[in-house]
C-alpha positions in Angstrom: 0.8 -20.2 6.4 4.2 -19.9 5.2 5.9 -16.6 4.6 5.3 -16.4 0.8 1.6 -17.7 1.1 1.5 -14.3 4.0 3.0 -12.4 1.4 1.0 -13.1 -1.8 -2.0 -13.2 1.0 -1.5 -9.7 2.1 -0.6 -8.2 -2.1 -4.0 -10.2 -3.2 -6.0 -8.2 0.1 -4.0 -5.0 -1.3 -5.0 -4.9 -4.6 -8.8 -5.7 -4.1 -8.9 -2.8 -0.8 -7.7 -0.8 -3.8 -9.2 -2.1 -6.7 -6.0 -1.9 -8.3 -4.5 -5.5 -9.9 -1.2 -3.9 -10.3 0.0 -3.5 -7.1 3.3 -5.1 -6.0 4.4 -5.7 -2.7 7.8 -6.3 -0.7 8.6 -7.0 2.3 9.4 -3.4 2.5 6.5 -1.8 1.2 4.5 0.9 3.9 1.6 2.6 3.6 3.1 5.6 1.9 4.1 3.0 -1.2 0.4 2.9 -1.8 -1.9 5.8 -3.2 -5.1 6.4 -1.0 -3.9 4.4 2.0 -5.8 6.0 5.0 -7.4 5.1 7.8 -10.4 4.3 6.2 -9.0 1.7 3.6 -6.4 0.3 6.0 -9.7 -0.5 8.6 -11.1 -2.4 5.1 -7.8 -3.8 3.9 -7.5 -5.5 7.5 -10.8 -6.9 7.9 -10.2 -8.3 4.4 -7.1 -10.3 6.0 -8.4 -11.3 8.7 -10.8 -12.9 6.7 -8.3 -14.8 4.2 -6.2 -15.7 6.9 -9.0 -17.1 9.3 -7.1 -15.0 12.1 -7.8 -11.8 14.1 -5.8 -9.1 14.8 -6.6 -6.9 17.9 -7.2 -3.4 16.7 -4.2 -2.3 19.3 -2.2 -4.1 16.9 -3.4 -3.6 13.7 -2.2 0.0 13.2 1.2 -0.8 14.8 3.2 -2.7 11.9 5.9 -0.7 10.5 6.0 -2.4 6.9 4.5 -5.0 5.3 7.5 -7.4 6.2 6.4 -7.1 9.9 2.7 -7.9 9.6 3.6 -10.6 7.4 5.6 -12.2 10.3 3.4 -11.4 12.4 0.2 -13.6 10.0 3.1 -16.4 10.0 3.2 -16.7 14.1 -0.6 -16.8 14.4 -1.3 -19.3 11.9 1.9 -21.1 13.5 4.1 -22.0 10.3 7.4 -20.4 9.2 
């Protein structure tokens, strides 16, 4: 998975988590750049990745990226592409 494909991955997880189409996201975007972000829709929002991705991220992990950018790196090195 390259970068982009992570990128427009994670947006298309994003936007069905929050049943909202019209959400954009940047390398740069965080949890507060999203209405409704809690614990609750970030437990859905990851399971949803993990799915589209075929990957799993431990749960020690999955609370622990700073902004979209990182977990989108972070997709990139365990699906081994760049």
């Amino acid at each position: 998975m390259t970068q982009d494909e992570a990128l427009q991955t994670v947006q298309r997880a994003l936007r069905l988590t929050f049943s909202d189409p019209d959400i954009e996201v940047t390398r740069g975007t965080t949890a507060d750049d999203i209405d409704g972000w809690d614990s609750l829709s970030h437990a859905v929002f990851m399971f949803r990745l993990e799915k589209y991705c075929g990957v799993r991220v431990p749960s020690s992990l999955a609370s622990s990226f700073r902004d979209i950018g990182e977990l989108v790196d972070y997709l990139v090195q365990l699906t081994g592409e760049n």
